[in-house]
Every structure is written in C-alpha cells, then in structure tokens.
N, C-alpha and C positions, 0 to 999 in steps of 0.2 A: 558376446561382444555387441555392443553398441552401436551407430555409426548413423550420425545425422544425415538428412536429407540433404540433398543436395553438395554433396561434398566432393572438391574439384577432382578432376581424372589424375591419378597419380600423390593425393596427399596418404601419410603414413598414416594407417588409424590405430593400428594394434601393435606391439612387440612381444614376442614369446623370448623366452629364457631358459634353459637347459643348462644342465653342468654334467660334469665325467667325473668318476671318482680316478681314471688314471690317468698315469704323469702326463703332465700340459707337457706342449710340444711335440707328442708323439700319434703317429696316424689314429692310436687306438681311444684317441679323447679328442678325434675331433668330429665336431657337430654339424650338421647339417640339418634345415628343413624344409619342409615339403608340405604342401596342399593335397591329400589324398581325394576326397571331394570337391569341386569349385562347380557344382553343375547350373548356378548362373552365371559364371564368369565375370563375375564383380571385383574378384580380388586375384593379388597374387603375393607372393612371399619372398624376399631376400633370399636365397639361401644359408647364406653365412650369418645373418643377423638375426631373421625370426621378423623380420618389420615388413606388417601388413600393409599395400597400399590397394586406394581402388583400381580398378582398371576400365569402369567403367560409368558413368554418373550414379550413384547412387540416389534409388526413387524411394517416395514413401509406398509401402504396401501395406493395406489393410484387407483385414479377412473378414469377408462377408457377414454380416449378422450380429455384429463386433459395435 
C-alpha cells in the first residue's frame, strides 16, 4: 500500500475485501477485521468494512544511502 505524504489525520487510504463461502446472514459468514501489526501507529481499520484510515500525519521516510 501506498499512501502520499502528508495525508490529513483520518482520510480513508486503503479498503480490504473478504468474502465467506457460508449462508450471508448467519454468525458463521460474518467478517470482521483487524490490524495485527500497527507498530508505528499510523493507521487504523473499520472493523466491519476493511477501510484503512490514518491516525496519524503521514511523513515522508527515506532510508539512508537511498
């Protein structure tokens, strides 16, 4: 993923998508997600929807020597 510099605190950058092969409607096909990693705490996740926004100003980082 992507995600321009300076992009305001709270816009959406990303959406993930998932599906269930059992019947819609029922506890066993519903989706939920989750940020297992966030160790700069930049982002955070909808849980029902998959939509990434930031949480935090998004900087540029370049890596030395580069």
């Amino acid at each position: 993923m992507e995600v321009a510099e300076n992009v305001a605190v709270g816009t959406m950058v990303e959406r993930v998508l998932a599906s269930d092969a059992d019947e819609a409607g029922t506890r066993n096909s519903r989706i939920e997600y989750l940020l297992e990693s966030n160790e700069l705490d930049m982002f955070s996740i909808r849980r029902r929807t998959g939509e990434f926004s930031c949480v935090t100003p998004v900087l540029l980082c370049r890596s030395r020597g580069r």
